[in-house]
C-alpha positions as CSV (number, residue, x, y, z in Angstrom):
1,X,70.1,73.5,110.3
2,X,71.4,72.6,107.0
3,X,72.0,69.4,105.4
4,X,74.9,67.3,105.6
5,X,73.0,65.4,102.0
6,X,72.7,67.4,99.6
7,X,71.0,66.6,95.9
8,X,70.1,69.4,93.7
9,X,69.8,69.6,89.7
10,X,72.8,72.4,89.7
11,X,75.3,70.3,92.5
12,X,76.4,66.3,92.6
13,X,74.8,64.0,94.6
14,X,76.4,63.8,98.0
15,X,77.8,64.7,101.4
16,X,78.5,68.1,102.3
17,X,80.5,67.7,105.4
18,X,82.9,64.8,106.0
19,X,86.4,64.2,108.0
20,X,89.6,62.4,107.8
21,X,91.8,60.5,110.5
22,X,95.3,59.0,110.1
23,X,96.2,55.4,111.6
24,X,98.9,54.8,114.0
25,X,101.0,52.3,115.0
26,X,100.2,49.6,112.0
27,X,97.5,48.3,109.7
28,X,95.1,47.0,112.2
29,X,94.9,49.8,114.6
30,X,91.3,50.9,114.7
31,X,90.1,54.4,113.7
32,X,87.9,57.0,115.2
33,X,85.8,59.1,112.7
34,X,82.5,60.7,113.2
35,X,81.2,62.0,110.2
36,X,79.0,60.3,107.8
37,X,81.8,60.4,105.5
38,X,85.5,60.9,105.3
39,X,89.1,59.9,104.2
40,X,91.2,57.4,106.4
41,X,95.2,57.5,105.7
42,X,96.6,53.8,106.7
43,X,100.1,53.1,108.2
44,X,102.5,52.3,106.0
45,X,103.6,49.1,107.6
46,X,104.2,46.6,105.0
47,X,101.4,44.0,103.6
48,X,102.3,40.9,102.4
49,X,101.5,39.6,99.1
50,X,98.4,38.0,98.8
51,X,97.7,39.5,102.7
52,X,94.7,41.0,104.2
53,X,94.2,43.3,107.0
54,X,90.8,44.1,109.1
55,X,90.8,47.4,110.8
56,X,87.2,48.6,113.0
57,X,86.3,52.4,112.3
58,X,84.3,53.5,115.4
59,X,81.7,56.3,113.8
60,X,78.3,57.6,115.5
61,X,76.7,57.8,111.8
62,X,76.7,54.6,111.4
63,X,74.2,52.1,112.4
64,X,73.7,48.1,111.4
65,X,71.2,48.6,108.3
66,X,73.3,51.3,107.1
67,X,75.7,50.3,103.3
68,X,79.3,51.4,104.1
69,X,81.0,52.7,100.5
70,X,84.9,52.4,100.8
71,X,87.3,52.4,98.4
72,X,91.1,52.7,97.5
73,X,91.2,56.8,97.1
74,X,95.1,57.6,96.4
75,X,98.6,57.2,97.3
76,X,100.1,53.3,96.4
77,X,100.0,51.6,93.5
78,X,97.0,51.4,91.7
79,X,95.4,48.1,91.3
80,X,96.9,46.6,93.8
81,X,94.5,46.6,96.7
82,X,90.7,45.4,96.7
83,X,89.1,47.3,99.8
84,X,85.9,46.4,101.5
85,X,83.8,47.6,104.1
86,X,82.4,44.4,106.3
87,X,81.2,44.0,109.9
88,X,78.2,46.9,110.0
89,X,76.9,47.6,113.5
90,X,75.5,50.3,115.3
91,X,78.1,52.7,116.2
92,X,81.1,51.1,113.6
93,X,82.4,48.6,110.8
94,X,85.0,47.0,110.0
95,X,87.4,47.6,106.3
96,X,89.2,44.8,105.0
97,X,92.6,45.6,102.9
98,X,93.6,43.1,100.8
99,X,97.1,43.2,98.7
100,X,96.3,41.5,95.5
101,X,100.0,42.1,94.1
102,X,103.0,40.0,94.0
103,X,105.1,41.8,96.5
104,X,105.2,43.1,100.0
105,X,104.0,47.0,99.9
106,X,104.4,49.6,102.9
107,X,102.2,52.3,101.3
108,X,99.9,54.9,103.3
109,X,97.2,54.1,100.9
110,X,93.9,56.6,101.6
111,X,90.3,55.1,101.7
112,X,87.7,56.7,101.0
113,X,84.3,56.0,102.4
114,X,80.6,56.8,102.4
115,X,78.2,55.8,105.0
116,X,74.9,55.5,102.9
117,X,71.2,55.2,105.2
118,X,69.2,51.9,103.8
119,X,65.5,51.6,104.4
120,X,64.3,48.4,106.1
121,X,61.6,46.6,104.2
């Protein structure tokens, strides 16, 4: 069975298998991924300035101990989102989109994330 991590001197560090899901209805709609990593496209419903919006992604990878990677991939305007992964359980976690601009936006921004595995000590 192969890998789905994959480190060698010749390749980049990384996943070599991952997904990517599109959000309905609005910004707070929940998402369903399975992979251990993968590419979320949000609703472009607007987001006030200086707003924030918490969405849960349901994923079997993931489990409480785990370090969820997310960031603000494409599409929108650069700059003017922080993005944050928050909430990590067995089974899911939450992202948090913040709009640190001055104006409203309705952008499909894409996140990308990476569910890393974190040893106990």
């Amino acid at each position: 069975m192969p890998s789905i991590f994959e480190a060698t001197a010749d390749k980049a560090l990384g996943y070599v298998s991952g997904g990517a899901v599109t959000q309905a209805t609005n910004k707070s709609t929940g998402v369903t991924l399975n992979q251990p990593c993968g590419q979320i496209t949000m609703n472009n419903a607007a987001l006030a300035a200086a707003a924030e919006v918490s969405f849960v992604v349901t994923n079997s990878f993931c489990t409480a101990g785990d370090v969820v990677l997310v960031n603000h991939g494409s599409v929108g305007s650069a700059g003017s989102y922080i993005v944050q992964a928050n909430l990590i359980a067995d089974g899911s976690f939450k992202i948090t989109v913040s709009n640190v601009s001055t104006g409203s936006l309705s952008e499909a921004i894409v996140l990308n994330f990476a569910i890393m595995k974190a040893a106990a000590a």
